[in-house]
N, C-alpha and C positions, 0 to 999 in steps of 0.2 A: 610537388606531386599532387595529383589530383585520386581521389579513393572513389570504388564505388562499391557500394556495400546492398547485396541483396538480403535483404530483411522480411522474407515472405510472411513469417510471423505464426506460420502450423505447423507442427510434428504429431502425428496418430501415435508418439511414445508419450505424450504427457494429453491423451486422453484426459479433458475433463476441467485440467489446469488451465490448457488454452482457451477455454471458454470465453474466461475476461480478462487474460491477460496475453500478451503475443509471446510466445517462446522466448524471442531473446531479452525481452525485459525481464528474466527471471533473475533471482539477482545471486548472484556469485560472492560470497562474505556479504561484503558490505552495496553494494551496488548491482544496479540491473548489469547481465554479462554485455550489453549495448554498449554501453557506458564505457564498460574498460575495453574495448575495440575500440571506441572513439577515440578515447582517453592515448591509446596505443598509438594509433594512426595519426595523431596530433603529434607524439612525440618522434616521430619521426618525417617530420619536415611534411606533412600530409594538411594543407589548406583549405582545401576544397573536397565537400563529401556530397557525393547521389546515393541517395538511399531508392532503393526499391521496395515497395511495400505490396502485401496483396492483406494479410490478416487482419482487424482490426488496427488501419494503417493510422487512424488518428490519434490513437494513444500511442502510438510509437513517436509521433511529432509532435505531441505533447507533451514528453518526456526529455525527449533529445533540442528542441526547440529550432533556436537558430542558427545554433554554434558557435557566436558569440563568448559564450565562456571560456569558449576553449584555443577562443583563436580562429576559428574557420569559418566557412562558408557554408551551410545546409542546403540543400535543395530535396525534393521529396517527391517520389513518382509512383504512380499506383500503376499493377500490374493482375492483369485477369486473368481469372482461374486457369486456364490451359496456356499464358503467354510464357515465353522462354526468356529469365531473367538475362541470359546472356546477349540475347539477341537484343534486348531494350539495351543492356549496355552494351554494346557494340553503335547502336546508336545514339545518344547520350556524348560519344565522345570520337565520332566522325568530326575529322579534322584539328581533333587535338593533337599540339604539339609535345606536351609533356607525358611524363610517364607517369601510368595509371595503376593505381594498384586496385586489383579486386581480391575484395573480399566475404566472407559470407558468415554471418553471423549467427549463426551456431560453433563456429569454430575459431579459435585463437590460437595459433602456432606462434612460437619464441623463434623469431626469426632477425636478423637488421637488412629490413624492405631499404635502407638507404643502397647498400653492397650492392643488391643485387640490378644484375641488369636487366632489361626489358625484353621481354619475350621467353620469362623463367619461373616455369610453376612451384609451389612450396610445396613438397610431401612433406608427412609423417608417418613413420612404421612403410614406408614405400606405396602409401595412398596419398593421392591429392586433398588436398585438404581446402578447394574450392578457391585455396588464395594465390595470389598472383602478381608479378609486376611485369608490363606488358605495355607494349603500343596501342594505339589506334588501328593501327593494321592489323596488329598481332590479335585484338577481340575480333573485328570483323575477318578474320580467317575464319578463326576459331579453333583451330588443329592442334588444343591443350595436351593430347596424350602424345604428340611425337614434338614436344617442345623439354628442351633443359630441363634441368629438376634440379632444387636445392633442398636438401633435408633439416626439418627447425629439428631445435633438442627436445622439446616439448611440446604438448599442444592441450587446451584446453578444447572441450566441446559442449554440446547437448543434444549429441546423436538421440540418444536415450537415456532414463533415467538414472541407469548406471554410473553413465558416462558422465552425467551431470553429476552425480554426489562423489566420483572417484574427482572430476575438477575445484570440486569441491577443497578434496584433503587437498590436493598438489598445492592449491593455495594457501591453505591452512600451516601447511608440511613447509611452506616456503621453497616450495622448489622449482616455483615457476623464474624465471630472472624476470629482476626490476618490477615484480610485482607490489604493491603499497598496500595495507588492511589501514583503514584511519578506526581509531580507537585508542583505547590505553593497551596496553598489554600489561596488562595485572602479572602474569607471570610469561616464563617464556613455553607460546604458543598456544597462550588464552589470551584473546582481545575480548576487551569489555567497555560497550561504547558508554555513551553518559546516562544519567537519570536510570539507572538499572540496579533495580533490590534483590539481590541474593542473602535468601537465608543462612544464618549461620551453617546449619547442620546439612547445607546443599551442597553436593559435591560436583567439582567438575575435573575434568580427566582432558589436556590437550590432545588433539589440536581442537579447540571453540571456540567460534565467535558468536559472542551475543550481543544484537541491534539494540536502540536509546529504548527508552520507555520500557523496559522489560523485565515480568517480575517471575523468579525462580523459585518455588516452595520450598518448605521443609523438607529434608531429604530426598527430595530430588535430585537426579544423577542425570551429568550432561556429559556428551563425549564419550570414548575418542569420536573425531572425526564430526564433530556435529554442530550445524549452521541454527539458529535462532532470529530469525527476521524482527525488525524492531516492533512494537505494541503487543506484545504479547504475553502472554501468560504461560507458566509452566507448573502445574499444580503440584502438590505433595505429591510424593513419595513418585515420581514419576518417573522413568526414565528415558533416554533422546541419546541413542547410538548410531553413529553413522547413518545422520538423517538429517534432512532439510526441513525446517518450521516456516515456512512464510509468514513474512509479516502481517498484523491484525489476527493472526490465530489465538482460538486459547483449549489448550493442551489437559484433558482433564485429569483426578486423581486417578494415581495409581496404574496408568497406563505405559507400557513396556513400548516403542517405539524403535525400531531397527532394521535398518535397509528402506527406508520409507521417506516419502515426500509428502509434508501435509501443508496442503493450503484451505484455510476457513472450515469448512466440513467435509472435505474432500481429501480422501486418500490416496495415494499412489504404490502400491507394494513393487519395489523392485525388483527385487527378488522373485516371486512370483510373476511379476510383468501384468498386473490387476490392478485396474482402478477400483475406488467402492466411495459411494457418497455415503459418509455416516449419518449415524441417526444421532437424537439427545443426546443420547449416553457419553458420544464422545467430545462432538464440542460442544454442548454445554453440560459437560460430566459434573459439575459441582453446582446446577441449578437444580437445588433440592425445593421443595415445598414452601414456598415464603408465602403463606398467608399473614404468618403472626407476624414477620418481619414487615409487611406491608401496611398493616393494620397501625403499627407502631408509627411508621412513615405517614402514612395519612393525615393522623394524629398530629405527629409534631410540624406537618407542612398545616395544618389547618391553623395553631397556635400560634404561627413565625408570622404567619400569612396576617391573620387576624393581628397579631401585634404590629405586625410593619403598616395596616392599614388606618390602624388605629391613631400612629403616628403620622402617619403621610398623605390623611384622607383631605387636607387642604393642597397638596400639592396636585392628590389622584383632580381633586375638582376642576383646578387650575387648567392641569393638563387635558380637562374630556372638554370645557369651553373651550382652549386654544385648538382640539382638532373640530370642535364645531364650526372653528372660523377657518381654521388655515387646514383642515384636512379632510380628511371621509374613514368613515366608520364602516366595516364591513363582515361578514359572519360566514363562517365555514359550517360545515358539520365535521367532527372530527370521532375517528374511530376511539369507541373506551377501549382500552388495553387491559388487564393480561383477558385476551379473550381465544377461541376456540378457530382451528383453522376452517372451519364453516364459513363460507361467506353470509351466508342466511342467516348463522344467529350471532351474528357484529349487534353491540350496540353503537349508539350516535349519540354525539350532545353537541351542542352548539356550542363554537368558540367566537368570542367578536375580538376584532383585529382592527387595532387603533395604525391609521396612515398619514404622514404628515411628511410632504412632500422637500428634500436637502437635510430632513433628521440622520445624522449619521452617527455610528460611533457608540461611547456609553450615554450621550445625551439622549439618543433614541433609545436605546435597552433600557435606559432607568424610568424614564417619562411614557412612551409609549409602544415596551414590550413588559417591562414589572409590575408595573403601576396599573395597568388594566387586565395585566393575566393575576394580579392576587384573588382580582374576584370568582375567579373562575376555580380557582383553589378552595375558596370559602365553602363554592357549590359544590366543590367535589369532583369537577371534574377533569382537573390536573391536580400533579402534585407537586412541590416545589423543584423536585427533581427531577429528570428521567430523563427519555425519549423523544425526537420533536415528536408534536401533533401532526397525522396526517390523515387527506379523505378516504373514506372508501375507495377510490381512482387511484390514489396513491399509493395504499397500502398493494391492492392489486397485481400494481405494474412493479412490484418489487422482484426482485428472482425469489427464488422458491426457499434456500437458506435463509435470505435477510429476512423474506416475511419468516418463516418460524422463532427466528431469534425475537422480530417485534414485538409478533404479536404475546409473546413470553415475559414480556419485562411491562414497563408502565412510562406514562407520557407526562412531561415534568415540561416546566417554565425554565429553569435550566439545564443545559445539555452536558454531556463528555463531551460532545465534539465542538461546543461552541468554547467549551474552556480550553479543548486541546487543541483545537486548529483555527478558533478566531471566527471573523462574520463571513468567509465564504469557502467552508470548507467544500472539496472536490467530492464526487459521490466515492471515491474508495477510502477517504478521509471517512465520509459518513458509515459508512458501513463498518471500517475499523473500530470508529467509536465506538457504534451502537451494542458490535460485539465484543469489546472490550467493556463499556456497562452490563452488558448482559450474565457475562461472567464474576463484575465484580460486585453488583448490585446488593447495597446493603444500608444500613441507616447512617453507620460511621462513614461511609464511602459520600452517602448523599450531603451529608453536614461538609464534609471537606471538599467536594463539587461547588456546595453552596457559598463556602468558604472563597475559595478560589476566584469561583464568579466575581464577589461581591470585588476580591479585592482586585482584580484587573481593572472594575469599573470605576473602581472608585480614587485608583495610589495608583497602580502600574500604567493605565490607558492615558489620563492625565498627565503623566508627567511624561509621558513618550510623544505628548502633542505637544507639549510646553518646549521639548529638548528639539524637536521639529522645528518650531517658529525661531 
């Protein structure tokens, strides 16, 4: 069978959320709701998928790729603001012989697409539910409302935000058929995926699932009914009822959460049917005052700095001749950080940026990204942790959230994201990071950052090449 799946990728119900991300890539438990529509339409004999795109069509083909994984064939077609998805599919599969199922992605109805026969639409509750297994002739008709009807038992959506956090439980509830959550299930109808710190004194209340990397506070209360996206943060004392966290959030103390959609600093009340872009207080409710924190950090990056140079200053030497011969030397201005959302009063300092053309790997970060950023430590104007360095230009073109969170934190030789995601992290990789440092930013956190780095470069990266050759 052949699928074709209109993926426009807006809903005016998730105001705000769509911005950067396309509706169906929202993720459902564990996975964007895309995903487990592919995931579906695979399992039933479905080879070949068209996707229709109009929203932010390249991160949807970013995400889903080539189908490869899954067995199938992708193809991917962009559709303009006033065109009729139907009508593209109706063309799309002019003179196909096989049977077509369309589908629409916002909706998942529990159906077996193999049963049924062609030219029979899927309702739920006695609405169509935009899916369908159908001819060639039978789209370019088009005359869906006086065709067959099969009723699923269930159906998953993202009409609206409701609808998304009630698909939510159904999955959670296990009541959708042959639905899969990957995880543990610590108990039954708490899934807890890996690398995840739950406080002793944190409670959680099924049905939840919580995504990898994610840390849950001291009495903090999760559930019922409540989705946690991976990287994220859930502060003290905090609670998460019958609510979706997307991932790279961080959740501040003491904050009640119920009927709600949060992604990054961005709310969604259900219930009320209101968006609202928070301010500090909520995502970064636990970024109190760090002067004296920072002052400590300076300190100990200027010590580490100065001692690592002290021992490495014939290697630094080694390495600034070898880019004199085999590379080029070149200098940025780069924003000082924690600075004022003014543009006018940024300061600047100069970073030079050693380039040595097939360096890859820990041989380049140790020789000419360490080795030449201690000095710039020495001056003061990194520190051994943080932030990357970015220009005036860059800071800029940031959206209005990440620069706040930026320009709030400090600009370091080592990253979170270069430790969590490696040398090419994606820009929603970078932004998770920056605001998962931002929330956790502290001198114990900077020392185990630095930790980490060291030993990927030095025991983990190495022996991952060696087991390569």
């Amino acid at each position: 069978m052949i699928g074709i799946v209109v993926a426009l990728g807006n809903n005016d119900s998730f105001a705000g959320l769509q911005e950067h991300l396309p509706v169906p890539l929202l993720a459902l438990a564990d996975k964007p709701f895309l995903q487990h529509i592919v995931e579906y339409l695979a399992g039933q004999q479905v080879t070949r998928i068209e996707f229709i795109l109009s929203h932010l069509p390249e991160k949807i083909e970013h995400a889903m790729g080539d189908g490869a994984r899954w067995g199938c064939r992708f193809h991917y077609h962009l559709a303009g603001p006033n065109a009729d998805p139907l009508k593209i599919a109706a063309g799309l599969t002019n003179g196909v012989t096989e049977a077509i199922v369309l589908a629409n992605a916002e909706r998942l109805p529990a159906v077996d697409l193999v049963a049924i026969q062609p030219g029979t639409v899927v309702t739920y509750q006695g609405n169509w539910t935009k899916w369908g297994v159908f001819s060639a002739a039978d789209l370019a008709r088009g005359d869906f409302d006086n065709m067959p009807r099969v009723e699923a038992e269930a159906c998953l959506n993202l009409e609206s935000g409701r609808a998304y956090l009630d698909s939510q439980r159904l999955v959670l509830e296990q009541k959708f058929p042959c639905f899969l959550i990957s995880g543990r299930q610590a108990d039954p109808g708490i899934w807890i995926a890996r690398n995840v710190a739950l406080h002793p004194t944190a409670k959680v209340t099924p049905p939840v699932f919580i995504g990898e990397n994610c840390r849950i506070g001291a009495s903090a209360q999760i559930g019922p009914s409540a989705v946690i996206g991976q990287n994220c943060i859930i502060d003290s004392h905090t609670i998460v009822t019958d609510s979706m966290v997307a991932a790279g959030t961080y959740v501040g103390e003491g904050l009640e959460l119920d009927s709600v959609i949060v992604d990054r600093n961005r709310l969604l009340n259900v219930r009320l049917e209101t968006s609202l872009l928070t301010g500090e207080a909520f995502l970064l409710g636990a970024l109190t005052d760090r002067a004296a924190g920072r002052t400590s950090a300076r300190l100990i990056s200027f010590a580490i700095a100065l001692l690592l140079f002290l021992v490495l200053w014939p290697l630094w030497l080694l390495a600034r001749l070898y880019v004199a011969v085999a590379g080029t030397v070149s200098s940025i201005k780069i924003v000082q950080i924690p600075a004022e959302d003014d543009p006018a009063s940024w300061r600047e300092a100069d970073l030079s940026l050693w380039h040595v053309k097939g360096a890859r790997g820990g041989i380049r970060d140790f020789f000419f990204h360490l080795l030449p950023g201690l000095l710039s430590v020495l001056k003061g104007d990194l520190y051994l942790v943080g932030v990357p360095p970015r220009t005036r230009e860059q800071v800029e073109q940031l959206s209005s959230d990440w620069k706040f969170l930026y320009l709030r934190t400090k600009v370091g030789l080592v990253t979170e994201a270069a430790v969590m995601f490696g040398e090419n992290p994606s820009e929603d990789d970078l932004y998770t990071a920056e605001a998962f440092y931002s929330a956790t930013e502290s001198l114990g956190h900077d020392l185990r950052l630095l930790g980490l780095w060291l030993w990927q470069l030095f025991v983990r990266l190495p022996r991952s090449a060696a087991e390569a050759e």
